[in-house]
NUTIDO-406272 format. One record per residue (C-alpha): x, y, z; residue number from 1; residue in one letter. Coordinates in steps of 0.05 Angstrom, whole numbers, plus 5000, padded with zeros to 4 digits. Layout:
# NUTIDO-406272
+------+------+------+-----+------+
!    x !    y !    z ! pos ! code !
+------+------+------+-----+------+
!    X !    Y !    Z ! NUM !    a !
...
+------+------+------+-----+------+
This chain:
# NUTIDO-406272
+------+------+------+-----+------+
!    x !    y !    z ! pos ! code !
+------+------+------+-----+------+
! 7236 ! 5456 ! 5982 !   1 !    x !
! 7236 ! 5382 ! 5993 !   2 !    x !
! 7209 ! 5346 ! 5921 !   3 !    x !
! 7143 ! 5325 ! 5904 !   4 !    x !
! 7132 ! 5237 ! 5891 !   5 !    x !
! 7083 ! 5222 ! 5855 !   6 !    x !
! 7063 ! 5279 ! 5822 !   7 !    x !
! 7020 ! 5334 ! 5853 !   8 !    x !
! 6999 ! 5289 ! 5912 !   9 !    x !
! 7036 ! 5270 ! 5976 !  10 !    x !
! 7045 ! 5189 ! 5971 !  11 !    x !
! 7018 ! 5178 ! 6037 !  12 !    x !
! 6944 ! 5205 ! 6029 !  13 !    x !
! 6947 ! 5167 ! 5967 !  14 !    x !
! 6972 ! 5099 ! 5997 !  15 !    x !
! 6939 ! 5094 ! 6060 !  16 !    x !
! 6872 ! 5119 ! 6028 !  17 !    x !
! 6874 ! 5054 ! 5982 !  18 !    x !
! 6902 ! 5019 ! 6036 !  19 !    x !
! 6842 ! 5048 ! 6083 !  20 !    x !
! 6791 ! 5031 ! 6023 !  21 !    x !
! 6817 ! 4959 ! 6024 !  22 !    x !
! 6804 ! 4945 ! 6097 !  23 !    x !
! 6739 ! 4978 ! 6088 !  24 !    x !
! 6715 ! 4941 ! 6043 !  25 !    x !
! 6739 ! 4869 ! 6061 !  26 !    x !
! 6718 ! 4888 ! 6128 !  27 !    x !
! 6644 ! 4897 ! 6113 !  28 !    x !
! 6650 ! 4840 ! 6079 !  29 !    x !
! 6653 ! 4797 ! 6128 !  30 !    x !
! 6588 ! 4811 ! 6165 !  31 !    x !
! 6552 ! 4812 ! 6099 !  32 !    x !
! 6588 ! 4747 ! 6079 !  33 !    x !
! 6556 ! 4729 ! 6148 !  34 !    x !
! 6486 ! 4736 ! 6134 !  35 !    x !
! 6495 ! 4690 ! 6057 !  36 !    x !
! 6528 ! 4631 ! 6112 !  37 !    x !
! 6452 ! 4603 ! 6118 !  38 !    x !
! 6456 ! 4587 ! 6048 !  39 !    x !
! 6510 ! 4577 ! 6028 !  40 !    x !
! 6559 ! 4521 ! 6052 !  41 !    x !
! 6627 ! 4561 ! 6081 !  42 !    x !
! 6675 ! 4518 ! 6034 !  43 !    x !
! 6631 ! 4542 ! 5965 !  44 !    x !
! 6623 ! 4608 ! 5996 !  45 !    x !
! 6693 ! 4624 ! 5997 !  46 !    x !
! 6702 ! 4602 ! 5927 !  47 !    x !
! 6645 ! 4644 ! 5898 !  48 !    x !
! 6667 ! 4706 ! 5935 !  49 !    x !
! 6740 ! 4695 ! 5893 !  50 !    x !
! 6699 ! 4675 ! 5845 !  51 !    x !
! 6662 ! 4743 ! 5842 !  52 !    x !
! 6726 ! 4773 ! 5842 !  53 !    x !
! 6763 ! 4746 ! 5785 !  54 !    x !
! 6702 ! 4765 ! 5740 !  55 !    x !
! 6683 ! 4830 ! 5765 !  56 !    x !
! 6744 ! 4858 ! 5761 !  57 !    x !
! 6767 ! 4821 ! 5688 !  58 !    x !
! 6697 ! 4855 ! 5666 !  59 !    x !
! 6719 ! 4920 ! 5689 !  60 !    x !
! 6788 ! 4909 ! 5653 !  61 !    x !
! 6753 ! 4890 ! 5590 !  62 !    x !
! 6699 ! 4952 ! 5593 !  63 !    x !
! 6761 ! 4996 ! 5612 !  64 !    x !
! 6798 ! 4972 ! 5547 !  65 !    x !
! 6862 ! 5016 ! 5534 !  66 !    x !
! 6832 ! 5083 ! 5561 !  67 !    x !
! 6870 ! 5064 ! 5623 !  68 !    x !
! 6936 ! 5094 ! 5645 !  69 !    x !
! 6962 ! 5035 ! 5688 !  70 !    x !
! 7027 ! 4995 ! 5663 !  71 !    x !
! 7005 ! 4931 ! 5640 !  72 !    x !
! 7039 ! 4862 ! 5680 !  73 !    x !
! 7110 ! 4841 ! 5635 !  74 !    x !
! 7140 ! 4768 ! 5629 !  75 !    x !
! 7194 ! 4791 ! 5683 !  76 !    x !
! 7128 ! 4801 ! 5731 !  77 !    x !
! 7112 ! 4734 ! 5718 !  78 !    x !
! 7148 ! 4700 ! 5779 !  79 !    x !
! 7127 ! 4743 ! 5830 !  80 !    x !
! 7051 ! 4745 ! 5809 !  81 !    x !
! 7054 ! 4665 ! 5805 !  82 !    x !
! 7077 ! 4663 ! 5869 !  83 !    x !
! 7028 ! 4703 ! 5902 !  84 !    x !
! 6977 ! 4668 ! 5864 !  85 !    x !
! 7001 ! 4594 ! 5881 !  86 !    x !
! 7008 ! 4624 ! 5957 !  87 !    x !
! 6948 ! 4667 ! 5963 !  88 !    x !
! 6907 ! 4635 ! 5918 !  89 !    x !
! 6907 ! 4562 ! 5936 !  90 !    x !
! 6967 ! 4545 ! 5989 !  91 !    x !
! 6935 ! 4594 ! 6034 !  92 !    x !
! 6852 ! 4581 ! 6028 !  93 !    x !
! 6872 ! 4519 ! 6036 !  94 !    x !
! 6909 ! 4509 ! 6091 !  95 !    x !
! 6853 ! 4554 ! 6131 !  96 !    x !
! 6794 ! 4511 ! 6102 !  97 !    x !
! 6839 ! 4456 ! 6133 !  98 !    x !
! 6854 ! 4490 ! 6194 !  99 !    x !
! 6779 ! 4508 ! 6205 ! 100 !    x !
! 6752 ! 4433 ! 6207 ! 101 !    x !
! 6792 ! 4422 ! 6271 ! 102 !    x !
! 6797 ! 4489 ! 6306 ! 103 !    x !
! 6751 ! 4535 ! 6342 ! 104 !    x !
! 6717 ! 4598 ! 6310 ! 105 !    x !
! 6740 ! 4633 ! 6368 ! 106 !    x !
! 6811 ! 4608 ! 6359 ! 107 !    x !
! 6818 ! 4614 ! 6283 ! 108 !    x !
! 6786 ! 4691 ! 6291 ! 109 !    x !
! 6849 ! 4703 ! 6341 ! 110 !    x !
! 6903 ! 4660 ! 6299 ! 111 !    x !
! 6889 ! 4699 ! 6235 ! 112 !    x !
! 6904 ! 4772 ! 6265 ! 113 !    x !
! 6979 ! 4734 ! 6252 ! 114 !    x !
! 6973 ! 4747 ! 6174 ! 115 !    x !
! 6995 ! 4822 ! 6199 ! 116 !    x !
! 7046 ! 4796 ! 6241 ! 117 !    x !
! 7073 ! 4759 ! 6192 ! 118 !    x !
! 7076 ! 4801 ! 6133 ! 119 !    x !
! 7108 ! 4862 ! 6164 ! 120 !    x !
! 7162 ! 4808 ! 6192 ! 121 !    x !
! 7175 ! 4789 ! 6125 ! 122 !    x !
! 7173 ! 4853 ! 6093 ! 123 !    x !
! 7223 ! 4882 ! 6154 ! 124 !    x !
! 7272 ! 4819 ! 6155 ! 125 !    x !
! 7263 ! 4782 ! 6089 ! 126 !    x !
! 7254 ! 4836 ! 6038 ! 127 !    x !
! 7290 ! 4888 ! 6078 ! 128 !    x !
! 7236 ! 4944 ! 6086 ! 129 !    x !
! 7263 ! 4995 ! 6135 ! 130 !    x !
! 7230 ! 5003 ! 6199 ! 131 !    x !
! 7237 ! 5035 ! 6266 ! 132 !    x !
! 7208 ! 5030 ! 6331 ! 133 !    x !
! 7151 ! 5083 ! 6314 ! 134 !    x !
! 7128 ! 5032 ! 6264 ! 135 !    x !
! 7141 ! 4967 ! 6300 ! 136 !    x !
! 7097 ! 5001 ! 6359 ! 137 !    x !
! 7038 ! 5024 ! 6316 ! 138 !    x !
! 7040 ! 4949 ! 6284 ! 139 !    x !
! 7031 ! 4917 ! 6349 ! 140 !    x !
! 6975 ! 4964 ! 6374 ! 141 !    x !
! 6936 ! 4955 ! 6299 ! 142 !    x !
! 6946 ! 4881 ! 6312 ! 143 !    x !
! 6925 ! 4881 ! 6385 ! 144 !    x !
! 6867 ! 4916 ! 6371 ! 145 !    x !
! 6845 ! 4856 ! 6327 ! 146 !    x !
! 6859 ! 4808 ! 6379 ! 147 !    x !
! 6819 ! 4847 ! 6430 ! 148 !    x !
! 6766 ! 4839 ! 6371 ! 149 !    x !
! 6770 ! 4769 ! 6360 ! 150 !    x !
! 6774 ! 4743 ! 6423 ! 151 !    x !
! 6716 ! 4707 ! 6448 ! 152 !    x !
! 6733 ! 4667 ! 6505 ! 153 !    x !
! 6783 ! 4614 ! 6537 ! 154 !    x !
! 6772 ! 4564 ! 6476 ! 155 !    x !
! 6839 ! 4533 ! 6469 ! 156 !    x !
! 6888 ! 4525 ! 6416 ! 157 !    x !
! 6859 ! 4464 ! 6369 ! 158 !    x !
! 6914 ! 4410 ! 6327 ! 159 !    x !
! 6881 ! 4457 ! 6265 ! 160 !    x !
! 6933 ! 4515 ! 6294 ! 161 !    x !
! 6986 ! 4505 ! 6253 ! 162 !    x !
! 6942 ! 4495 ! 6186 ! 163 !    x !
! 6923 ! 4562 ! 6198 ! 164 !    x !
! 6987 ! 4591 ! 6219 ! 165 !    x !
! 7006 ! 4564 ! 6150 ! 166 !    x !
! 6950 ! 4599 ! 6119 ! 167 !    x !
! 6976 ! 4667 ! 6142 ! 168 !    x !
! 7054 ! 4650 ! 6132 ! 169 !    x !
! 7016 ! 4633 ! 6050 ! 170 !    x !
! 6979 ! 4706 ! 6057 ! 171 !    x !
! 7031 ! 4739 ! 6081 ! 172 !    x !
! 7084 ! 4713 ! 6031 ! 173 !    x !
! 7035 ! 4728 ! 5979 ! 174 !    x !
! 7029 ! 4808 ! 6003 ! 175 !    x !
! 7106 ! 4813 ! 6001 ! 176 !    x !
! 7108 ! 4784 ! 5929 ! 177 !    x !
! 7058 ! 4820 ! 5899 ! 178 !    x !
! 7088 ! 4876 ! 5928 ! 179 !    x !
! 7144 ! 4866 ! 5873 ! 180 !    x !
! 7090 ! 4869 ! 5812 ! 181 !    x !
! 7053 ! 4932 ! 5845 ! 182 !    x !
! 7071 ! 4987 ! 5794 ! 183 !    x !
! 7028 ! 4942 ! 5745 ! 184 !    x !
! 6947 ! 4952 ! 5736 ! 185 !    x !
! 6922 ! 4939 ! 5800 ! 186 !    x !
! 6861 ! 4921 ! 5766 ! 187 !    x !
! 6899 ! 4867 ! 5729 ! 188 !    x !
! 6941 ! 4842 ! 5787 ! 189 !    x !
! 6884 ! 4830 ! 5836 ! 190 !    x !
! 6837 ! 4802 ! 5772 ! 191 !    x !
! 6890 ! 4752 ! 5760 ! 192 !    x !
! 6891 ! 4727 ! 5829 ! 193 !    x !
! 6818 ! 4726 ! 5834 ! 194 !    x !
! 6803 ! 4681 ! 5775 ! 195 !    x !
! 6864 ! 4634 ! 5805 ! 196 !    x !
! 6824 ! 4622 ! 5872 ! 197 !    x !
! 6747 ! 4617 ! 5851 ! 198 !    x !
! 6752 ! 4564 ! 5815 ! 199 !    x !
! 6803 ! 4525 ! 5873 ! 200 !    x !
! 6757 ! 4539 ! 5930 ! 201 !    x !
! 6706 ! 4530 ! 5896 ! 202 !    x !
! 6725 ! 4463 ! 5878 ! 203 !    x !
! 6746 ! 4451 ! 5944 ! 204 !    x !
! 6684 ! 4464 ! 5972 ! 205 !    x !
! 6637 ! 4423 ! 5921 ! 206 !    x !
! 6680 ! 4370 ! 5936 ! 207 !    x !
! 6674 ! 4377 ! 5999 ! 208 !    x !
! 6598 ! 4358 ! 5995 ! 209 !    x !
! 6573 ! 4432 ! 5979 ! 210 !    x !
! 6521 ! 4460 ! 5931 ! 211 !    x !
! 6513 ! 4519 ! 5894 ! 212 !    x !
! 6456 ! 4568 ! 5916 ! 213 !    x !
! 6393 ! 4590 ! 5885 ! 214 !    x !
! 6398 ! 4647 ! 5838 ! 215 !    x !
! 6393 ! 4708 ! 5892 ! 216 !    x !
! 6443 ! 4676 ! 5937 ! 217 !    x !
! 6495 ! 4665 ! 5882 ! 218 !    x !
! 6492 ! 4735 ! 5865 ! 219 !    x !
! 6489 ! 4760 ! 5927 ! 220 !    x !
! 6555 ! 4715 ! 5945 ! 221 !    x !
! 6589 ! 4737 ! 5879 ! 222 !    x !
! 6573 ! 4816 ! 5885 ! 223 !    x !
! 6595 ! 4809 ! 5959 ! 224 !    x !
! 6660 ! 4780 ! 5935 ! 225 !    x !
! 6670 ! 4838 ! 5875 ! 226 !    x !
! 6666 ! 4885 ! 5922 ! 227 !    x !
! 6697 ! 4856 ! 5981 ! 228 !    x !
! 6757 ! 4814 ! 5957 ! 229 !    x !
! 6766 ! 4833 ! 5888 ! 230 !    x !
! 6752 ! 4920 ! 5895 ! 231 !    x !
! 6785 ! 4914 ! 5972 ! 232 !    x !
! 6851 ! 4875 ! 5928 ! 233 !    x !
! 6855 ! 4927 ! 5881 ! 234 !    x !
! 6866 ! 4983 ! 5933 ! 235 !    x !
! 6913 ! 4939 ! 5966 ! 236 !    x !
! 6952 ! 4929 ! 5915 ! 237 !    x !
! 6957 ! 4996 ! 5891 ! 238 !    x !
! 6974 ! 5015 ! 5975 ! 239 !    x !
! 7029 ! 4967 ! 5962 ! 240 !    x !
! 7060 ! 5013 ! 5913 ! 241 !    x !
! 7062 ! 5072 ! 5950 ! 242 !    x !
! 7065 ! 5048 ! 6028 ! 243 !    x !
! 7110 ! 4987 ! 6023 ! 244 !    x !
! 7082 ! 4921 ! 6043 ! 245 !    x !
! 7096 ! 4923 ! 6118 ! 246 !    x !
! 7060 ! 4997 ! 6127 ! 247 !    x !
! 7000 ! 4973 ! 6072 ! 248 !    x !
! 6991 ! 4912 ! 6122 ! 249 !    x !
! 6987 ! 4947 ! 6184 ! 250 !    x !
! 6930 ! 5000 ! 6159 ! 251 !    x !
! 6890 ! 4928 ! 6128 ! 252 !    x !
! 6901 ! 4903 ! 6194 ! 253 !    x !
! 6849 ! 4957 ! 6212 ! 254 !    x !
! 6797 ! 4909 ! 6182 ! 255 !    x !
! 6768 ! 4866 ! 6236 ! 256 !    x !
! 6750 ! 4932 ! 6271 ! 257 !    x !
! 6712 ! 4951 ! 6213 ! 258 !    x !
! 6680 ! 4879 ! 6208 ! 259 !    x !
! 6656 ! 4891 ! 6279 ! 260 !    x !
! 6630 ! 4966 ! 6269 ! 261 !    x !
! 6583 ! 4941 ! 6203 ! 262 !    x !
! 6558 ! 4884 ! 6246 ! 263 !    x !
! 6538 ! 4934 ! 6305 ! 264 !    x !
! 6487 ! 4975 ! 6241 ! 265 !    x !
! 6473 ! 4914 ! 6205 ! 266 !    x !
! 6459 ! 4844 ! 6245 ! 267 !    x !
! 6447 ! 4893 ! 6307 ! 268 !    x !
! 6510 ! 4850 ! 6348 ! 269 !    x !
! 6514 ! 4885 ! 6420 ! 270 !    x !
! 6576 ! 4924 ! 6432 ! 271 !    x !
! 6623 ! 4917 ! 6496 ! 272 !    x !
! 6683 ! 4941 ! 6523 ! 273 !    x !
! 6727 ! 4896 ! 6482 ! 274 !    x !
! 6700 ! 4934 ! 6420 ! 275 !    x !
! 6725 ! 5006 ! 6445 ! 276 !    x !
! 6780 ! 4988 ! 6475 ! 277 !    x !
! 6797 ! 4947 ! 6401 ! 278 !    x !
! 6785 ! 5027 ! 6368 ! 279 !    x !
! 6829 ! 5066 ! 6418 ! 280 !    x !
! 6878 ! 5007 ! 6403 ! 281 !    x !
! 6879 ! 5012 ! 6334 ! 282 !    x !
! 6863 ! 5090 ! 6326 ! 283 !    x !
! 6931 ! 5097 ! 6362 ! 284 !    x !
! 6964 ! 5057 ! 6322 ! 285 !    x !
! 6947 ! 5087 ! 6253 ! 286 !    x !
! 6963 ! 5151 ! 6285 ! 287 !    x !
! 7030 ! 5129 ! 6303 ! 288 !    x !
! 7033 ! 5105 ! 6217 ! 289 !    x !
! 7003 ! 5178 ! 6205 ! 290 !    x !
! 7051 ! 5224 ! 6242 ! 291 !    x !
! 7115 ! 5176 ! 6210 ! 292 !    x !
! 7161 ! 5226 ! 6180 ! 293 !    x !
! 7224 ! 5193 ! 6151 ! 294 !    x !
! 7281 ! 5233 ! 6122 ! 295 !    x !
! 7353 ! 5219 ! 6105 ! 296 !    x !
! 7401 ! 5229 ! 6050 ! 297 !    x !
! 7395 ! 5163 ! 6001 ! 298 !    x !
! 7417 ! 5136 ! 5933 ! 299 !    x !
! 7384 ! 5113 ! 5874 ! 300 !    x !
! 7417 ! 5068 ! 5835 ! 301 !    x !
! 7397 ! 5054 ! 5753 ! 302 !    x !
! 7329 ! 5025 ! 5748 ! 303 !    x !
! 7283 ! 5009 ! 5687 ! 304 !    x !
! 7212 ! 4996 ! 5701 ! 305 !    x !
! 7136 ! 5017 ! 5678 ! 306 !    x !
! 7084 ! 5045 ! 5711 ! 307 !    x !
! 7028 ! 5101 ! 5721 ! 308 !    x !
! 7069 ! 5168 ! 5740 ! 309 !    x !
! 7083 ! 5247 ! 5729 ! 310 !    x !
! 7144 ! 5280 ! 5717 ! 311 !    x !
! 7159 ! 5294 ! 5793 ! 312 !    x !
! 7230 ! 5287 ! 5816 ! 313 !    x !
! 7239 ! 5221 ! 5813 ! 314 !    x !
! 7223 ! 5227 ! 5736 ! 315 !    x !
! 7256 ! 5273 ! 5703 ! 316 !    x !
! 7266 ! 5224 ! 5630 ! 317 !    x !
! 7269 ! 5251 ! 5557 ! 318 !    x !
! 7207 ! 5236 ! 5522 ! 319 !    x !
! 7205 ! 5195 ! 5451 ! 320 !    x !
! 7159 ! 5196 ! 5390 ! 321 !    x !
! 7120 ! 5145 ! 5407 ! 322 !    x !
! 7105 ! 5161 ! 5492 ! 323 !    x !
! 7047 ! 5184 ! 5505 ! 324 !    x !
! 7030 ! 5254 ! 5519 ! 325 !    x !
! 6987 ! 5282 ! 5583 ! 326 !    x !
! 6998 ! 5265 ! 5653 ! 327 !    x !
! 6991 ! 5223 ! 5691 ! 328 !    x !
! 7019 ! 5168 ! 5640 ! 329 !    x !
! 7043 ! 5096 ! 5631 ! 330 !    x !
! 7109 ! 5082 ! 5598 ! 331 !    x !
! 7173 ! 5044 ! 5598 ! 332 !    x !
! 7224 ! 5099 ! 5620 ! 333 !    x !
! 7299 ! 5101 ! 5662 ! 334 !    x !
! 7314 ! 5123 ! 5723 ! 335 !    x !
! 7392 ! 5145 ! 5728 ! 336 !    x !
! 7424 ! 5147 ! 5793 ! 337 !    x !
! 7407 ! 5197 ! 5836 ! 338 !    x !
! 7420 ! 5215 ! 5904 ! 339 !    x !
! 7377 ! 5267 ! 5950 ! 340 !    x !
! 7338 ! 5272 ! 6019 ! 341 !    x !
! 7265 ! 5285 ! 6021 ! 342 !    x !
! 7211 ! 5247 ! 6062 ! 343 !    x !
! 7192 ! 5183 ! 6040 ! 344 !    x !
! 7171 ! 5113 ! 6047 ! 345 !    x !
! 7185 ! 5045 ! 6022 ! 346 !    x !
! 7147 ! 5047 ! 5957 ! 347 !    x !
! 7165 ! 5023 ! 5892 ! 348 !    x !
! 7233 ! 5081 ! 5883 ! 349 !    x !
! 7259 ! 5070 ! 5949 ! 350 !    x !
! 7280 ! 5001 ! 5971 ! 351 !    x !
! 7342 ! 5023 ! 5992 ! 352 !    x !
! 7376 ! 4988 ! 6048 ! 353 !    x !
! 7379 ! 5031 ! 6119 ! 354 !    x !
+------+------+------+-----+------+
């Protein structure tokens, strides 16, 4: 009887629902963000939808209190989470705000499907997440898909190219490094990055010659970005944990095809071949991510961490005094070496080398 991870739940319903949820959201998004354009200038747009994120979510952290049973971020996370912020946060808006005063829409919509590209090659080469051809193959169709989508014509590639290239080399360095910090409060995590890029895109785009909105447009442009940046960051974040970055990346990827599906109901956009030949694309794809079944005998070595968990397999720790009782729970625990075969995937016990 193969062992259960994390707890009573299979990881993979777990990760690619939040993983699912995040493209969901950011994907509607998009078309919503679409309709606030009118009124808002793109530049202070941007920076009120991060905007809306940091504070939503550090509201909900505040009205949560200490009822919650997520491991809160430690000085060791402090590294990775700066970097993701200093990449994510301002590197990468950026570079694409940049990129976006001397490119086409058409051309920017194509370059940024690379953010996929680019984090699974990081997460594959650089951070040595394992990988095989099923996986590599469901990537590309995810990622074609949103090409398919975001294609609209022959426009060519503008001298802005490469500033947006850069924007999703920043992105997708910043999945892979928050990656590292994902067994904190996702809450927390995506909060912190959130109140990190209002404020700089913001400024960027008030600079820029921008103005705020009236009243109904601000908090139109701030729920929008709760709910689509700063919600949709959460789930990613807490897909990171279970999926891996590179597998998390691939089901976000999913995004733009979401985007185009709310458009269809909402702003009434016609529909053409492109847009079902984008969902057999990408339905394959996640199918190929789905039906992934990987199994081998592996080792863990001693590791010392916090986060939410049961005691599954993989946690099988001596309790103290002062450790809280119940599960699911949050506390600093041990994990001794081990070594076993079960089904698994890249999350935050097994980043074993292949």
């Amino acid at each position: 009887m193969e062992p259960r991870i994390e707890g009573r739940r299979n990881p993979l319903p777990v990760g690619v629902g939040a993983a699912l949820a995040a493209a969901v959201l950011f994907g509607a998004s998009t078309p919503l963000a679409k309709l606030l354009v009118g009124q808002v200038a793109p530049l202070v747009l941007a920076g009120l939808l991060y905007l809306g994120s940091g504070t939503g979510l550090g509201l909900a952290c505040l009205v949560r209190g200490q009822r919650g049973t997520e491991a809160r971020l430690r000085r060791a996370d402090a590294p990775w989470l700066a970097g993701a912020v200093l990449f994510g946060g301002a590197l990468g808006p950026a570079l694409l705000m940049t990129g976006l005063l001397r490119t086409t829409a058409a051309s920017a919509s194509l370059l940024l499907n690379m953010e996929g590209v680019f984090t699974a090659l990081l997460a594959w080469h650089v951070f040595h997440e394992n990988f095989d051809r099923r996986i590599a193959a469901g990537m590309a169709l995810i990622v074609a898909g949103g090409v398919l989508l975001s294609w609209q014509g022959s426009a060519g590639i503008s001298p802005g190219a490469l500033a947006i290239l850069g924007a999703c080399l920043c992105w997708a360095i910043d999945n892979n490094l928050t990656q590292r910090v994902s067994a904190a409060d996702p809450l927390a995590v995506a909060g912190i990055k959130g109140a990190v890029a209002g404020p700089v895109n913001l400024g960027i785009g008030l600079a820029a010659g921008g103005a705020l909105p009236e009243a109904p447009g601000l908090l139109a442009s701030l729920l929008v970005g709760f709910l689509g940046c700063g919600v949709s960051l959460a789930c990613f974040v807490a897909a990171l944990r279970h999926l891996g970055t590179a597998r998390t990346g691939a089901y976000f990827s999913t995004a733009p095809f979401v985007g185009a599906a709310v458009s269809l109901l909402v702003l009434r956009e016609p529909v053409g071949t492109a847009f079902w030949m984008a969902a057999l694309l990408m339905g394959a794809g996640v199918w190929l991510h789905l039906t992934e079944r990987h199994t081998h005998e592996h080792a863990h070595g001693h590791l010392e961490h916090s986060h939410r968990h049961v005691h599954d397999a993989h946690h099988r720790h001596a309790h103290g005094p002062d450790d809280p009782e119940g599960e699911p729970h949050t506390h600093h625990h041990v994990h001794l070496p081990l070594t076993h075969s079960h089904a698994h995937y890249p999350d935050i016990h097994h980043r074993h080398r292949h």
